[in-house]
C-alpha positions as CSV (number, residue, x, y, z in Angstrom):
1,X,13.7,13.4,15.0
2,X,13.6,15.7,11.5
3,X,10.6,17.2,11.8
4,X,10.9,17.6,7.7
5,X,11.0,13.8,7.3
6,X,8.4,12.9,9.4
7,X,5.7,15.8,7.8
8,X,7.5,14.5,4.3
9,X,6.6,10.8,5.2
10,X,3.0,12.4,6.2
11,X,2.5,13.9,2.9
12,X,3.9,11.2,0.8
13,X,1.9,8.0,2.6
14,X,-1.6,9.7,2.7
15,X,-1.0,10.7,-1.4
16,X,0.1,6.5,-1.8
17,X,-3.0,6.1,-0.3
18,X,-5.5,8.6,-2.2
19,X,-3.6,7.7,-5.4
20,X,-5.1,3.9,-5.0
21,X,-8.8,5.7,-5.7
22,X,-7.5,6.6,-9.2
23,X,-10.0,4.9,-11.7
24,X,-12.1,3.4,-8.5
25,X,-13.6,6.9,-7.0
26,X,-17.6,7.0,-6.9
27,X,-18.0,8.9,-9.3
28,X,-15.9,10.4,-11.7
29,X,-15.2,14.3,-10.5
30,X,-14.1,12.1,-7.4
31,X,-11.4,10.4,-9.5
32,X,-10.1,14.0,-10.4
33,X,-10.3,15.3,-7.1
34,X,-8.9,13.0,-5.0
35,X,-6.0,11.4,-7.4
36,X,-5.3,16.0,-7.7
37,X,-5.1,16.1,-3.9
38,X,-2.9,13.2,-3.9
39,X,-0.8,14.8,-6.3
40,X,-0.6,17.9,-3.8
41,X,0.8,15.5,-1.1
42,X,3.4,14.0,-3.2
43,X,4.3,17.6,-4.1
44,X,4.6,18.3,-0.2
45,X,6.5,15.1,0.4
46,X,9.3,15.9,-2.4
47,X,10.1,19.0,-1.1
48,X,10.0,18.1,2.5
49,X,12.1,14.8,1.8
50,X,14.9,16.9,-0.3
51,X,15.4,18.6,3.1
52,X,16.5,15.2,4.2
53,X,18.0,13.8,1.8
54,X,17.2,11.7,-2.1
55,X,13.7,11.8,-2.2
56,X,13.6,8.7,-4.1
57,X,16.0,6.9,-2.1
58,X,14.0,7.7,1.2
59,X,11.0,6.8,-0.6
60,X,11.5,3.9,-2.0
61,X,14.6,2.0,-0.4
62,X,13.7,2.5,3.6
63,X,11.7,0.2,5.2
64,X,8.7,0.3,7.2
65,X,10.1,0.7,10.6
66,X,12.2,3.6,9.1
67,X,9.1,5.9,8.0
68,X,8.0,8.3,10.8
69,X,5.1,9.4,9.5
70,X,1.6,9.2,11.6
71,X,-0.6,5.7,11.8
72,X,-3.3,7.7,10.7
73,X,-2.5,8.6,7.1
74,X,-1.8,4.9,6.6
75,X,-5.0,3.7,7.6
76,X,-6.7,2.4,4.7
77,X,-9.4,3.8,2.5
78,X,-12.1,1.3,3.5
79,X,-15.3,3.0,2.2
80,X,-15.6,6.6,0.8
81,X,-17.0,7.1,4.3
82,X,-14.0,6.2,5.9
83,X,-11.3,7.9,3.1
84,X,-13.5,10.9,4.2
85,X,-13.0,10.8,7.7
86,X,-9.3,10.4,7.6
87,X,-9.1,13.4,5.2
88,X,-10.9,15.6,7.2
89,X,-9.3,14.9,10.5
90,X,-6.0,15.7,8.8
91,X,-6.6,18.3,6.2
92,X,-7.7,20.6,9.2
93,X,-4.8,19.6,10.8
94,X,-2.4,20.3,8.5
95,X,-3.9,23.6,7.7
96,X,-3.5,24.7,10.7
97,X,-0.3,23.7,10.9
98,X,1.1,25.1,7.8
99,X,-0.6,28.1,8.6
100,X,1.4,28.4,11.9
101,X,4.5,27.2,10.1
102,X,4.4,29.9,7.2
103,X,3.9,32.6,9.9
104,X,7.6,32.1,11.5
105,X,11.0,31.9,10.0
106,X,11.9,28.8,10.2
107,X,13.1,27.3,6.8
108,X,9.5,25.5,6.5
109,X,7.8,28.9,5.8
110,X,7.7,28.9,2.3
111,X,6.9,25.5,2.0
112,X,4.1,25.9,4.4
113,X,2.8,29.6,2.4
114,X,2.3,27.5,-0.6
115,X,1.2,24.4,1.1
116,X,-1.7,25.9,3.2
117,X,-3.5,27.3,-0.2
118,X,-3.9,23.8,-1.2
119,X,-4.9,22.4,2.2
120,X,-7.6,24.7,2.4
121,X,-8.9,23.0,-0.5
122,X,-8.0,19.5,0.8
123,X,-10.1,20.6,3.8
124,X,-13.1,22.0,2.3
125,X,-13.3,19.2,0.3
126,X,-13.5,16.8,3.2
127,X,-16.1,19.2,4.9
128,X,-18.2,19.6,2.1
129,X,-18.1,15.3,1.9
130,X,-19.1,15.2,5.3
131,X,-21.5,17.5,5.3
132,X,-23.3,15.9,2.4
133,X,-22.4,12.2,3.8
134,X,-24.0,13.4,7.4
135,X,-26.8,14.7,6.5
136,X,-27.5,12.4,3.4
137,X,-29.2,9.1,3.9
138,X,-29.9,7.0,6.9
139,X,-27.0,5.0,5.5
140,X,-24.6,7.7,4.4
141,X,-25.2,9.0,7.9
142,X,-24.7,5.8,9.9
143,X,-21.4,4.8,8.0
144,X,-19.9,8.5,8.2
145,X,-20.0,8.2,11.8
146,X,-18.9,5.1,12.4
147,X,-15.9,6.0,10.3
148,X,-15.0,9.2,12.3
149,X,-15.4,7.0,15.3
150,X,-12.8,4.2,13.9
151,X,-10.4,6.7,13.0
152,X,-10.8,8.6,15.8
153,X,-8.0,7.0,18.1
154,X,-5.2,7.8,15.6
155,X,-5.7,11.3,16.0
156,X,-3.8,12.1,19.0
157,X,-0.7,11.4,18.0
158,X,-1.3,14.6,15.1
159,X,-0.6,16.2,18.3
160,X,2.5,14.7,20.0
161,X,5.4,17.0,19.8
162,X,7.7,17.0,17.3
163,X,11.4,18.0,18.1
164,X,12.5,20.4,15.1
165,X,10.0,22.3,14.5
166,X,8.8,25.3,15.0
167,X,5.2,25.1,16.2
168,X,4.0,23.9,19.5
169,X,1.9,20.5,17.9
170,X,-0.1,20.4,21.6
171,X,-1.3,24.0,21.2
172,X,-3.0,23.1,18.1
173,X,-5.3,20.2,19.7
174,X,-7.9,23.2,20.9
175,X,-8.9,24.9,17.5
176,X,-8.2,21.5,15.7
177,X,-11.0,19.9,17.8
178,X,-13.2,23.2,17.4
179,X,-13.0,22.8,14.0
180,X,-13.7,19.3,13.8
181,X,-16.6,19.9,16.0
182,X,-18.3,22.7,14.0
183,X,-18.1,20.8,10.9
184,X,-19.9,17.6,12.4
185,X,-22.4,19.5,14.1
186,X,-23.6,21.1,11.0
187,X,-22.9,17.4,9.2
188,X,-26.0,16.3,12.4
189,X,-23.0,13.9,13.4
190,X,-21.3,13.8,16.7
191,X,-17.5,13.7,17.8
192,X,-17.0,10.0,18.7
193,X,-17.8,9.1,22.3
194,X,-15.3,8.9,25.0
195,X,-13.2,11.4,22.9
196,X,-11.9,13.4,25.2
197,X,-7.8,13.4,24.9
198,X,-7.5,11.2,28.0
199,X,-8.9,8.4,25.8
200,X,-7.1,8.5,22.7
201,X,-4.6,6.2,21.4
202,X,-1.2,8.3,20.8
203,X,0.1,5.4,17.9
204,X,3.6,5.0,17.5
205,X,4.1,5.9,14.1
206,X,6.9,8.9,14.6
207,X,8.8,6.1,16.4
208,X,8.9,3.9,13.2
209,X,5.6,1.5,14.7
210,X,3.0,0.8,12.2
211,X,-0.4,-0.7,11.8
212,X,-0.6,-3.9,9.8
213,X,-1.7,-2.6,6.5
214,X,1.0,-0.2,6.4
215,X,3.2,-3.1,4.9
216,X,1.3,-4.0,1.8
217,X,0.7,-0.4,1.2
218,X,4.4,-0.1,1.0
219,X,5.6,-3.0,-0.9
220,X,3.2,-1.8,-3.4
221,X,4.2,1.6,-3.5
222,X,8.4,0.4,-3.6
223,X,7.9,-2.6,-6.0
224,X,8.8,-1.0,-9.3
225,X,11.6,1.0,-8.2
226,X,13.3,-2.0,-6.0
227,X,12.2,-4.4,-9.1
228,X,14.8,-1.7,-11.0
229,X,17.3,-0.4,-9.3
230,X,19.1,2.7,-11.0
231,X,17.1,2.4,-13.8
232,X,15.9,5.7,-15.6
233,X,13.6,7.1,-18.6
């Protein structure tokens, strides 16, 4: 599998789906923030997809069973609680990741050196949400957890191996849960019970397998273009 399609189809599915808060965040700093962290994504994505191939034509002419990117990103946004969750699960992912990546010399690096300073961001954003959803209101704190435990089973495949590239995915599972765990300790929430790796749910998603809502999301996301084939500005 290209390791650069599959992080491009990563990048470009989670910033479809933080793009769809546009003009519907909470509040409106949220509506900045999120629809500017989507716009990091889709930055990510075009440069990882031009590795591939036409960036447009990989986004916007494959189908579903063709994108290899992971069923979490796809997942959709639910509450703010859940949008949360799903952000901070794999912002400190990816940070780690592209921190690894733009430590080697593999032709990722300088993707990944420019990449990590915004995931750091991406991250702390998430962990600062968390934090304040956690330790917020009875609500806020109920529907924070239940949202890291829903999201939860997507997470191991984050860590499957990915032929291609240059970082050893299973050797980031330790400090990605350490992470995880420090911020939801200080948040007064809890990692999901039964979430030891034996119990999670690897997903299918690098093998071209998809939840259900992954299909709406992408015949929204393809409509114009395939409703105007070769047209331009």
């Amino acid at each position: 599998m290209n390791a650069a399609l599959a992080l491009g189809d990563d990048a470009l599915v989670l910033a479809q789906r933080l793009g769809e808060w546009a003009g519907n965040a909470p509040v409106l700093e949220e509506d900045v923030a999120l629809t500017n962290i989507a716009l990091d994504l889709l930055g990510q994505a075009r440069t990882l997809l031009s590795l591939t191939g036409d960036e447009d034509e990989l986004a916007f002419r494959r189908e579903a069973h063709e994108f290899r990117n992971v069923q979490l990103v796809e997942q959709p946004n639910g509450d703010f609680a859940d949008t949360i969750a799903r952000q901070l699960y794999f912002s400190v992912y990816q940070e780690l990741l592209y921190g690894a990546l733009a430590e080697g010399g593999s032709e990722l690096a300088p993707l990944a050196g420019k990449a990590v300073k915004e995931v750091a961001y991406h991250r702390d954003h998430a962990e600062q949400w968390t934090l304040r959803l956690g330790d917020g209101t009875e609500e806020s704190h109920r529907r924070m957890q239940r949202a890291l435990g829903t999201l939860w089973r997507f997470t191991g495949e984050l860590f499957e191996p990915l032929e291609g590239l240059a970082v050893e995915l299973p050797a980031l599972h330790a400090p990605w849960r350490e992470r995880i765990a420090g911020v939801l300790g200080r948040a007064t929430l809890e990692i999901p019970e039964g979430a030891d790796r034996t119990a999670w749910s690897a997903g299918a998603g690098r093998q071209g397998v998809h939840t259900e809502p992954f299909g709406r999301m992408l015949a929204e996301m393809q409509y114009l273009h395939r409703a105007h084939p070769g047209a331009s500005w």
